[in-house]
Structure formats: C-alpha cells, structure tokens
N, C-alpha and C positions, 0 to 999 in steps of 0.2 A: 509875312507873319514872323516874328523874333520867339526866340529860343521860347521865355518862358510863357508867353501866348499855344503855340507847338506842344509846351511840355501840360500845360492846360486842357488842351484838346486832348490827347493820348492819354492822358489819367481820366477823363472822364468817358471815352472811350472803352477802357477796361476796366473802369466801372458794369460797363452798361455790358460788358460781354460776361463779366461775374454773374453780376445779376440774373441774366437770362439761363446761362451755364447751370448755377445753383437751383435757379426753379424747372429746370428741364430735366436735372437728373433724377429731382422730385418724378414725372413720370415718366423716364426713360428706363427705369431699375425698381419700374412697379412699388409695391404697397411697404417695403421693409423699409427705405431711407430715411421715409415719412414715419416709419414708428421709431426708424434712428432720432429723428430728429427729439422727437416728442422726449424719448428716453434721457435726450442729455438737454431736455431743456429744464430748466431750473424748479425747483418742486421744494425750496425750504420753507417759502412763503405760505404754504398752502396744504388743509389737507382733503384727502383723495378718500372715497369712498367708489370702488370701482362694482361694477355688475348688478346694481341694484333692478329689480324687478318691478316695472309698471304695468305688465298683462300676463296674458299667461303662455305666448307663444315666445322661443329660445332666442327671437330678435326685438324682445321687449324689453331689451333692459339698456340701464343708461348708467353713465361715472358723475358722477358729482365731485368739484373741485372747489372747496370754499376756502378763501383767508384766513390764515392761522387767527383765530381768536384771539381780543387782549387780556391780560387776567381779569381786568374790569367789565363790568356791561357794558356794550354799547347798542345803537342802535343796530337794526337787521339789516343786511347788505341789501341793495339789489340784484337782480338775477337776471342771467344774459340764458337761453337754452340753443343752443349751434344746434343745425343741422348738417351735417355732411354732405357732399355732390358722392356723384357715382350713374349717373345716368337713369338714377332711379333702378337700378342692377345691382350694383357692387355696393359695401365700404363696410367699415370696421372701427368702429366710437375706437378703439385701442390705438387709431395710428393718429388722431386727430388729440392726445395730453399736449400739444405747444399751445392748441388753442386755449383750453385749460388754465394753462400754467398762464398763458399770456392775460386772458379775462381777470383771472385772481389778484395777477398783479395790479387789476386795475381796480380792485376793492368790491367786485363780485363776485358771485355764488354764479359758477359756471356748472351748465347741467350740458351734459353730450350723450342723446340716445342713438341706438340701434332702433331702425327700421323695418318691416317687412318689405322685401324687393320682389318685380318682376324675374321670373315668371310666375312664382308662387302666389302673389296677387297680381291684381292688377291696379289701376286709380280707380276711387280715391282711397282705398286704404291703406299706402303709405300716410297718406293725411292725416285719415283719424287715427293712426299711430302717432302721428306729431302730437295730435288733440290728446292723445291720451297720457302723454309724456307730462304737457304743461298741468295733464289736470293731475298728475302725481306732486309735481312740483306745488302745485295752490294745494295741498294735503298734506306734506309732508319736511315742504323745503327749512320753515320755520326751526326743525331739529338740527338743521345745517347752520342758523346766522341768518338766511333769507328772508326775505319782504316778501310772501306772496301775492302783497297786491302792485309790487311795481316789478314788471315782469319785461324783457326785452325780447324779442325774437330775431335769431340773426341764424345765416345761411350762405352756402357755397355754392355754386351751381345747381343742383338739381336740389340741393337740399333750402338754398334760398327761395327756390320755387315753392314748399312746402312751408316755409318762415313764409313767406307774403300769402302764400292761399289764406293760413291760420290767420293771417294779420287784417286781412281784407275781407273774407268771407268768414261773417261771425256765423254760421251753421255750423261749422265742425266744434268748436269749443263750445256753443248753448248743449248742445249734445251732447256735454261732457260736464253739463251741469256749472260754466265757467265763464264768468260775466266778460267777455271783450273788452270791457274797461281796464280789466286790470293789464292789458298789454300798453304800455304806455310807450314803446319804439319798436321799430322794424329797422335792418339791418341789412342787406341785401349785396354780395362781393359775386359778381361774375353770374347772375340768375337768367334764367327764362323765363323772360313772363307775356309774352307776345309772340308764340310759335307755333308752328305746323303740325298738324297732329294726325296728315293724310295719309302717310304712307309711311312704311318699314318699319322697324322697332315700334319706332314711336305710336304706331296706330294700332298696334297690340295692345301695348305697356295703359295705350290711352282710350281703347274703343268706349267702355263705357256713357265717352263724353264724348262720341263722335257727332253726335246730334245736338249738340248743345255748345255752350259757352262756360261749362263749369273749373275747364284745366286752365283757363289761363285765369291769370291775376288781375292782370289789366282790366278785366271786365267787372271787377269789383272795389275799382277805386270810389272812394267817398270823400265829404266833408270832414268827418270824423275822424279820417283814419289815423293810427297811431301816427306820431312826427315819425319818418322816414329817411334814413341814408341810403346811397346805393353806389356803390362804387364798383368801375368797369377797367380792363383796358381795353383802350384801340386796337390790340393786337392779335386779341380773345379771336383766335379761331374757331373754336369749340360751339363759343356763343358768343352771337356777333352783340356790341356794346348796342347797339340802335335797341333791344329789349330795355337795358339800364333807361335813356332815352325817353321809349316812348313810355315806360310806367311812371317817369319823375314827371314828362309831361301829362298824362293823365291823373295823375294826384293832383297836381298845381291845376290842371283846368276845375278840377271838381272840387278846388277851396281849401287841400288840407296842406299841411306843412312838410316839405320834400326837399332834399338835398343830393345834388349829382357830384360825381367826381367821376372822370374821364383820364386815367393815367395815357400821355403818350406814350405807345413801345410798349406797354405792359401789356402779357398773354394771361392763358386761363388758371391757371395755377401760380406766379407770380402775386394776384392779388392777393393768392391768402397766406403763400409762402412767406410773403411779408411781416407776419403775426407772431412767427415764430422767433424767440431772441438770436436764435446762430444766423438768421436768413433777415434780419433788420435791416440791413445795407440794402437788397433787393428793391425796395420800396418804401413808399410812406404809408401801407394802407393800414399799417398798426396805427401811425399816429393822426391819423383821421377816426378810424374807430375809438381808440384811448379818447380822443379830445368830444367825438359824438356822446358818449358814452357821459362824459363830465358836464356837458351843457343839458343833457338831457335830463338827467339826476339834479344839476343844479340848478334852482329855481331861479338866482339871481343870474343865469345864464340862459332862460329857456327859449332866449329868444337873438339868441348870434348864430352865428352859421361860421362854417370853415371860409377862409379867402380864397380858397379851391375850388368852392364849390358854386355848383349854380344851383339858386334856391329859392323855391317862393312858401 
C-alpha cells in the first residue's frame, strides 16, 4: 500500500472514530450536551413557539418551530411532528431544538411534544398523547404557516414506536376526531416495532397489551399505509436493526410504499445525532430524511426512492 493509499485509510479511520466519539458523548454525559447541542444549533431561520399546551396534564405540551415567514404569501409549509425515544421513561421536547432547527431548515413546521411516561401511565397512553398532539396540530398549526392536511410523523426510538403506532393503527387518531389521510409519511430512525413485551420493564411499561397484539406496529401494516422511511444502524445495540427490517418487510408484503436504509457501524443515537448541523459529519441520516422529506412533498418526485435504499 503507498503513502497516499495509507493516508486514505487513516483519515477515513478518524473519521469514523469522530463520528462514534461525538455520538457517544451524546449519551455518555446524559441529557445536557444534547440541549448543548440544540442551543448552538442555528435558530435565524426559524421562529420558535416554545411550551404550548395540547391537554391538561404538565407533559402535554409541545415547541413549534416554523420557517421565518416571507413578507409575501405563500403557500402553508408541511408539518413534520418528532417524537422523542427514552424508553417510554425519560426525555425532555427542550434537548431535541436541533431537530427543530434542522426540519425548519428543510421548509417545515416542526412540532416536538412532551409525553406522559411510565411509571405514571402505562401503554397506550403515551399514544393517545401522540393522537392528541397531531390533533392540536390539524386545530391549530395553520396560525404557524402549516398544512394541516399534509402532516409527516417521524420518531427516535421509543418515540418512532409511537410515529408508526399513530401511522399504522388509525384508532388512536379517529379518536381524536382526525382522518388518517391527512398523515401522508412515516418516518422511523432506530424504532421498535417487532419486540418482546414478556418480561422486565417492558411488561410493566406494556401489561395492558399482554394479551394482545396492540404494542407492536408490525401488526398493523397495510395497503394504505402512509409511504414510509426507516432508517437503522447495524450497530444499534439498544435496538437490534432486524425491527427496521422486519417492518419495511411487512409494509412491502402488504402493498404499500416502504424505504430501508441500514447504515454500516452506525449505533443508536448516531442515527439521529446526524440531524443535528454541529454532528452532520457523523452521518447521512439528515440527508436521507432532507431528500425523503422533498420527494414526498414533491409530486413530480413521488415516486424515486434514495440509491440507499431498499424499496418497494
């Protein structure tokens, strides 16, 4: 191998040690680096509407993050609503502004709620807090710039699980008086949606549904379903990618329109670490969502997929 073959290898090397580095400190120094990050990610683009109230319980509220208006009319953005991971336990809509800031830049009305968490409930009422979130947004988003009838739902681990339930089981949103049509993508970075729900936390967090098939997603794939991304990595210990997997495989057996991405080497925090402008080297999973994001909104697009991806 010659010098500059060698110096090839070794830059791409600490690349890849950056990368893992910067997404590990994410959670190795807990909940504050992550609202560091958020803090110095970029906000001229965009204005913020923080703690607004969709229930009446103190984790009912959500940030809204819309595109600086032109002085002209234009049309109503589309609307992306994040849910956060946490295990269905923990998280804090305040450390997830990169998301925010990142959606905005891409010409949406980013909405990021707080949820009720275990132990205080249990499933599925984190859910209908989701249901309840989108049905403030189809009420209200319009005052922001937004389309409440082209609505995306996208998710982080436990909170992607909550995006696909919403996405897949139209029960929770009719119950919230909110036509499933208007969710027109699913979104899905590092989710469960094909898991065990027999023992430890999880058969707490999930008894309800012990008898039943209601907590997973996968059991409610359809023809219909909104067109779908999902992006995993390989490396996701947390959540093994075979969830990603088996739910793009189940949407494509059952006829609707499903996109995978499988990063080599990337873990569970990585994929959304990516999203953030200071943590862009990390990954590409911003410019898979940016580019999903733009085909799905564009009509003269609605039917390319990423070269990334596997998709039917």
């Amino acid at each position: 191998m010659g010098a500059f073959e060698r110096s090839v290898v070794t830059l791409k090397g600490i690349r890849h040690r950056l990368a893992g580095l910067a997404a590990a400190v994410l959670v190795l120094a807990a909940c504050s680096p992550i609202r560091v990050v958020s803090q110095l990610s970029p906000s001229a683009h965009l204005d913020r509407d923080d703690g607004v109230t969709y229930g009446t319980h103190e984790r009912q509220r959500l940030d809204v993050y819309a595109p600086k208006r032109a002085e002209s009319p234009t049309a109503p953005a589309p609307v992306v609503v994040f849910f956060y991971g946490g295990t269905w336990q923990r998280g804090n809509r305040e450390n997830y502004g990169f998301v925010g800031s990142f959606l905005a830049d891409q010409g949406v009305v980013a909405v990021i709620p707080d949820y009720r968490v275990y132990p205080d409930i249990q499933f599925p009422d984190f859910v209908h807090d989701g249901a309840a979130a989108v049905a403030w947004v189809q009420r209200n988003i319009h005052s922001y710039g937004g389309d409440p009838e082209r609505i995306v739902l996208m998710g982080h681990s436990a909170g992607a699980h909550i995006a696909a339930l919403l996405a897949l089981d139209s029960r929770y949103l009719e119950q919230q008086g909110v036509s499933p049509e208007v969710v027109e993508g699913l979104i899905g970075l590092a989710g469960p949606y094909r898991f065990s729900i027999d023992s430890g936390r999880l058969a707490e967090i999930f008894a309800p549904a012990a008898d039943n098939g209601d907590s997973q997603p996968i059991n409610f794939v359809r023809a219909d379903a909104p067109r779908t991304l999902l992006l995993h990595g390989d490396g996701d210990g947390v959540v093994e990618a075979d969830n990603s997997r088996a739910l793009h495989q189940g949407l494509c057996e059952a006829g609707a329109v499903a996109e995978l991405v499988v990063y080599p080497g990337v873990g569970h925090v990585r994929v959304l670490a990516a999203l953030a402008s200071l943590l862009s080297f990390t990954g590409r999973s911003g410019e898979d969502v940016a580019a999903f994001l733009s085909r799905i909104f564009d009509a003269q697009g609605a039917d390319v997929v990423a070269d990334n991806a596997a998709s039917c």
